[in-house]
C-alpha positions as CSV (number, residue, x, y, z in Angstrom):
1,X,86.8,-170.5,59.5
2,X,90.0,-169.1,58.7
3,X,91.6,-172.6,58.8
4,X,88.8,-173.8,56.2
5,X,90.2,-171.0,54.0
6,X,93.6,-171.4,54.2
7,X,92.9,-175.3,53.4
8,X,90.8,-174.6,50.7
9,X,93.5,-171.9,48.7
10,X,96.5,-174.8,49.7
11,X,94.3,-176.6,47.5
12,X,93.7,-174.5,44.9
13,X,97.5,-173.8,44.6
14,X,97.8,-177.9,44.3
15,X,95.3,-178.2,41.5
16,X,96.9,-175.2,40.1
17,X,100.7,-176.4,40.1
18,X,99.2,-180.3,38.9
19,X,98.0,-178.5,36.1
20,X,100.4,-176.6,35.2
21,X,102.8,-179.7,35.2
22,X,100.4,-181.5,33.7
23,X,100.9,-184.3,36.2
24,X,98.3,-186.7,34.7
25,X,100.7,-186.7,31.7
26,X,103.9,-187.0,34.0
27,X,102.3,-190.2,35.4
28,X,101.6,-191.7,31.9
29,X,104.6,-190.7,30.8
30,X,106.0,-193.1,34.0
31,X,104.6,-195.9,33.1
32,X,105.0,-195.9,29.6
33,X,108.6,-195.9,30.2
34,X,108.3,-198.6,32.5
35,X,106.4,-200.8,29.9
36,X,108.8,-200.3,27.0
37,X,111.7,-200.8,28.8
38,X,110.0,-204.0,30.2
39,X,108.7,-204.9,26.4
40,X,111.0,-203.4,24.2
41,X,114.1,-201.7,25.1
42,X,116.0,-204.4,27.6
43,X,116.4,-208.0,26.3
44,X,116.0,-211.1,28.6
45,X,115.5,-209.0,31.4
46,X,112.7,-209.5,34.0
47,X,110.3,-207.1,35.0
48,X,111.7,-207.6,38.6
49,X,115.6,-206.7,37.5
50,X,114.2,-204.2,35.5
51,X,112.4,-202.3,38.3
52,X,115.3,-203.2,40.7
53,X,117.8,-201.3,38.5
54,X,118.0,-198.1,40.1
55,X,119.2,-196.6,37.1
56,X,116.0,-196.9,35.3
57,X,114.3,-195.4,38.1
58,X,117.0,-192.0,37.9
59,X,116.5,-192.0,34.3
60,X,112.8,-192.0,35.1
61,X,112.8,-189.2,37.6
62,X,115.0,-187.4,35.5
63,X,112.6,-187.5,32.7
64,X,109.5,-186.6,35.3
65,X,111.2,-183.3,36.6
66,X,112.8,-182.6,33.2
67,X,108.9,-182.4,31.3
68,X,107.3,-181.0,34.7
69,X,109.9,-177.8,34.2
70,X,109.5,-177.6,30.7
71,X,105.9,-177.8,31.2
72,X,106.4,-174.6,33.8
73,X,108.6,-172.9,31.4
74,X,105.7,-173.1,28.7
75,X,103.2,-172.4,30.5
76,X,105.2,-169.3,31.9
77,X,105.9,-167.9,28.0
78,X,102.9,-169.1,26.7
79,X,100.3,-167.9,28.9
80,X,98.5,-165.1,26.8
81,X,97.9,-167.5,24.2
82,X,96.3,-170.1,26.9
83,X,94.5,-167.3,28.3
84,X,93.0,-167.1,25.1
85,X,92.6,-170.6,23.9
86,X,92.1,-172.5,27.3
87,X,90.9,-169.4,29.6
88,X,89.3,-171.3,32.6
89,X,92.3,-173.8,32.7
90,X,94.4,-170.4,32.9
91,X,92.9,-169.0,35.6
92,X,93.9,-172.1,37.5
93,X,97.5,-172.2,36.8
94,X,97.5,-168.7,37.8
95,X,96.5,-169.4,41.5
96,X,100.4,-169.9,41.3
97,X,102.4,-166.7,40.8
98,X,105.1,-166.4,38.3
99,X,107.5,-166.2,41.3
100,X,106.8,-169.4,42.5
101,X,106.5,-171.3,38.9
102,X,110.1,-170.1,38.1
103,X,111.5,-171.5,41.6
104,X,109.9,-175.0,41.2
105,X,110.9,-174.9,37.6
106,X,114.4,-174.4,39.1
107,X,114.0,-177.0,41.9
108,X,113.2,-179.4,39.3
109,X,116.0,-178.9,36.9
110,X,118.7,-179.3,39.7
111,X,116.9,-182.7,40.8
112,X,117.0,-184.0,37.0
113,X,120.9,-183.3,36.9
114,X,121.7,-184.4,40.3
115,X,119.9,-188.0,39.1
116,X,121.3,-187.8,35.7
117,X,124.7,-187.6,37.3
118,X,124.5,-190.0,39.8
119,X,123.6,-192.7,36.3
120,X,127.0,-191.2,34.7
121,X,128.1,-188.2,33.2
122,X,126.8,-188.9,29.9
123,X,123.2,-189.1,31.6
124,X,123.9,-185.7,32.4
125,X,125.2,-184.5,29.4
126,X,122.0,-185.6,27.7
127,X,119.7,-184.2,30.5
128,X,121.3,-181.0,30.4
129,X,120.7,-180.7,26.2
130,X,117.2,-182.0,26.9
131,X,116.7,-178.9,29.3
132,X,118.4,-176.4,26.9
133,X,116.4,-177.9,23.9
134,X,113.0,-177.3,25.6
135,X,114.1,-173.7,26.9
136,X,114.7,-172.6,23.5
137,X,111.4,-174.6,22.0
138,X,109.6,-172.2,24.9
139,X,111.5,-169.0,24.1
140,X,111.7,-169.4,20.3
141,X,111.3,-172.3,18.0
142,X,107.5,-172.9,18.8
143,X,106.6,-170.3,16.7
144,X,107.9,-171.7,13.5
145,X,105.9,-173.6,11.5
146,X,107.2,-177.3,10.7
147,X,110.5,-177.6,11.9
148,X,108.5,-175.9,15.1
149,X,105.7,-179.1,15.4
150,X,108.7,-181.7,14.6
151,X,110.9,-180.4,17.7
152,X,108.0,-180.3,19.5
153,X,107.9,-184.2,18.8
154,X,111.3,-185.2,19.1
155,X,111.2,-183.5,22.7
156,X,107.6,-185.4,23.5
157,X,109.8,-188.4,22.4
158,X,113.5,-187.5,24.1
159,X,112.6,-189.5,27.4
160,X,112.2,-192.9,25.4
161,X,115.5,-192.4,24.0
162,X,117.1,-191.9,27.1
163,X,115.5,-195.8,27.7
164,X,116.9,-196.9,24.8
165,X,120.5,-195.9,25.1
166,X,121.2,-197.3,28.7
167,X,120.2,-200.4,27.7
168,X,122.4,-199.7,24.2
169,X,119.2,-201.5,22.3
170,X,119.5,-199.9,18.6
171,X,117.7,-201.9,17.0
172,X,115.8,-201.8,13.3
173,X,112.6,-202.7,14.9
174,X,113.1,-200.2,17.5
175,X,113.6,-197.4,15.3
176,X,110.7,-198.4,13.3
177,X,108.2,-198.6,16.2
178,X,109.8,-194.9,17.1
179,X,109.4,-193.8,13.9
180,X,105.6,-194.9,14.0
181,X,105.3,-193.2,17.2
182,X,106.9,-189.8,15.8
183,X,104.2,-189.8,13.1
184,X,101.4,-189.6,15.2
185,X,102.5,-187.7,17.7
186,X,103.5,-184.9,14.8
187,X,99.7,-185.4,14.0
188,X,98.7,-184.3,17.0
189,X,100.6,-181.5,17.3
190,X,98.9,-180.1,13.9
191,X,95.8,-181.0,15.1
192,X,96.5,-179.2,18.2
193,X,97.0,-176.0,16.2
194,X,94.2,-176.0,14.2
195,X,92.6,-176.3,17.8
196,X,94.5,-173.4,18.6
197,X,94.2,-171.2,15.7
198,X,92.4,-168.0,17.9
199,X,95.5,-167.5,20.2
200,X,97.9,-168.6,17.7
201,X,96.6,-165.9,15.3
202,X,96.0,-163.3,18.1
203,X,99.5,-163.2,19.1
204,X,101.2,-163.9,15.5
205,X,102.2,-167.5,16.1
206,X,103.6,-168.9,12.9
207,X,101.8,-172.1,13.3
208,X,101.1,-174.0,9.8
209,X,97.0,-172.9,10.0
210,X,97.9,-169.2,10.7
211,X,100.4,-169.5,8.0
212,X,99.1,-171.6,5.1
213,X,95.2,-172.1,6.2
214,X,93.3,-174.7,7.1
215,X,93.1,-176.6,3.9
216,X,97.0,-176.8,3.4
217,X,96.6,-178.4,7.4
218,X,94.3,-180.2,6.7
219,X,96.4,-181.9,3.5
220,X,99.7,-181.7,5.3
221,X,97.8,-184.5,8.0
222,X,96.3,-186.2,5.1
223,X,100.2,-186.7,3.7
224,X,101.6,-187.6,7.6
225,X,98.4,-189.9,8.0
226,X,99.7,-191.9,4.6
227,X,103.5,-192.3,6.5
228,X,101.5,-193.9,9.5
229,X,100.0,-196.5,7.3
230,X,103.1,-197.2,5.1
231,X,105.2,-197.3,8.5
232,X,102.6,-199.5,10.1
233,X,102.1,-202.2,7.1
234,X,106.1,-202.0,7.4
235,X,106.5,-202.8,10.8
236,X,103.7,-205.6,10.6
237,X,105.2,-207.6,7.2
238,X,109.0,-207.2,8.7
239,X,108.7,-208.1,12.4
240,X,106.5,-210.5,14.2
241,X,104.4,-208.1,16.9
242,X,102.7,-211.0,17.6
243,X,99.1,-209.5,19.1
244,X,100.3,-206.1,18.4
245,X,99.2,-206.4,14.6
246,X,95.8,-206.0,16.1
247,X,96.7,-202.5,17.6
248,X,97.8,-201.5,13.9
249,X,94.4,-202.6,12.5
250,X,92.8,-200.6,15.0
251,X,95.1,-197.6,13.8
252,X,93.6,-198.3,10.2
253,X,90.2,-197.9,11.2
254,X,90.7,-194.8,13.6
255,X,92.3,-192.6,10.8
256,X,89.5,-193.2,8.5
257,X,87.0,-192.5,10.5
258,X,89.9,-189.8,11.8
259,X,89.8,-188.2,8.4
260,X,86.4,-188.0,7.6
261,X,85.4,-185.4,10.8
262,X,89.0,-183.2,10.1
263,X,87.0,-182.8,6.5
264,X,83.8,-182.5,7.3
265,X,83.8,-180.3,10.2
266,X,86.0,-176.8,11.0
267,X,85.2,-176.3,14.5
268,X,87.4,-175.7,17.6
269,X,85.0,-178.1,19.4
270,X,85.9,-181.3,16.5
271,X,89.6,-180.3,16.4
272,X,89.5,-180.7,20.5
273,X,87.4,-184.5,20.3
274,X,90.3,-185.7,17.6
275,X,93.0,-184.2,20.0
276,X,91.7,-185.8,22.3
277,X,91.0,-188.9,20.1
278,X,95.1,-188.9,19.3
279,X,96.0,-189.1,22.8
280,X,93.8,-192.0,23.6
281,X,95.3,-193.7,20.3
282,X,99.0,-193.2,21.5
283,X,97.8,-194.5,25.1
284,X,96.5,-197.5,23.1
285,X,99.7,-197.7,21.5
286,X,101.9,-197.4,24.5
287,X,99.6,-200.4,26.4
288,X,99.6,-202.3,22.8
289,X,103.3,-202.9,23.8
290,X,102.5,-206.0,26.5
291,X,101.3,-207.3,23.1
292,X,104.4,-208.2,21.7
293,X,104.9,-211.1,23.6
294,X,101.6,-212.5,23.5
């Protein structure tokens, strides 16, 4: 019996630490970095060089660990809002005490800049910013409205670049795919606020709804939503994305039907289905990718 029960809280503590990570994420976040540097970033390389290059594989790690701490260190800072927005998901995490979140976040940190200094020292250079850019998102600049969603982004996006300069692939079509990617992603981050608002407002977030309402929110994703569509119709006339195009038509569709429930309906429950709706989108997008050559 007492064997059951000890199996049963290492289980708990599992679940609890996977969620905390967010370890469905971490593995998306895997391959998508395997696809785009398979489809994108490298040029004439095979996807058996590129998954023979232990370098991509570091870079990899380091971005798993590096996002699985930051994930710790915001769930550590932010966990009177979540208690608040996301209470039974909190109770979870908190099968792990604060002790052991800060050690793992620790453990985690020294693995990325062990592997980021096995690549080179400039892999660890750019590692160690990432970590100190994501400490003081946690500590401070989530709180500000803006320039508080658009770090948020760039961070969500930092592991891509990290692709993109080992294989030293600058390209205008690169930039414009990552700029395409950035405006959705800073959608969903609004988005999430509004889903939010309760905790936000509870604990004097600066967030754009608990700032400026709703209905300037609401028009501020309207405006980002308009970027999409000029970036997308951009990317489409200037480059050939071969089968991708059809990805981009889809994206036309999902932000007017996108756009009609954000006005129609106020909810926490219809700002959760569109979150939920962008993160299938940029999952979409991510697979989209093995278009290009198609």
């Amino acid at each position: 019996m007492s064997l059951t029960i000890l199996n049963k809280k290492s289980l708990f503590k599992i679940l609890s630490l996977f969620s905390v990570v967010r370890g469905y994420n971490i593995v998306f976040i895997i391959l998508a970095q395997l696809i785009s540097a398979t489809y994108i970033f490298s040029e004439n390389k095979t996807f058996y060089e590129i998954i023979s290059d232990y370098n991509v594989w570091l870079i990899i790690f380091c971005s798993a660990f590096s996002i699985s701490a930051g994930y710790i260190i915001n769930n550590i800072y932010d966990s009177k809002k979540d208690l608040i927005n996301r209470p039974l998901k909190t109770l979870l995490e908190n099968q792990i005490s604060g002790r052991t979140k800060f050690l793992t976040y620790v453990f985690f940190n020294s693995f990325t800049l062990i592997f980021a200094y096995l690549i080179s020292l400039k892999a660890f250079l750019f590692f160690l910013l990432y970590i100190i850019g994501i400490i003081l998102y946690s500590i401070r600049i989530s709180r500000y409205p803006f320039f508080g969603n658009i770090f948020s982004v760039l961070l969500s996006i930092t592991p891509f670049f990290a692709i993109i300069l080992y294989y030293k692939n600058y390209s205008l079509e690169i930039i414009s795919h990552s700029i395409f990617l950035f405006f959705i992603v800073l959608i969903r981050e609004v988005i999430k606020d509004l889903e939010n608002f309760v905790g936000d407002f509870t604990l004097k977030y600066n967030t754009i709804p608990v700032k400026y309402g709703e209905k300037i929110s609401k028009y501020y994703i309207n405006l980002l939503v308009v970027i999409v569509f000029v970036v997308s119709i951009h990317i489409i006339q200037s480059y050939d994305v071969y089968s991708m195009k059809y990805y981009h038509y889809f994206v036309y569709v999902f932000f007017t039907v996108f756009m009609f429930f954000l006005y129609k309906k106020n909810s926490k429950e219809t700002f959760q289905k569109l979150h939920n709706a962008l993160k299938l989108l940029i999952i979409l997008g991510i697979f989209s990718v093995m278009l290009l050559e198609i």
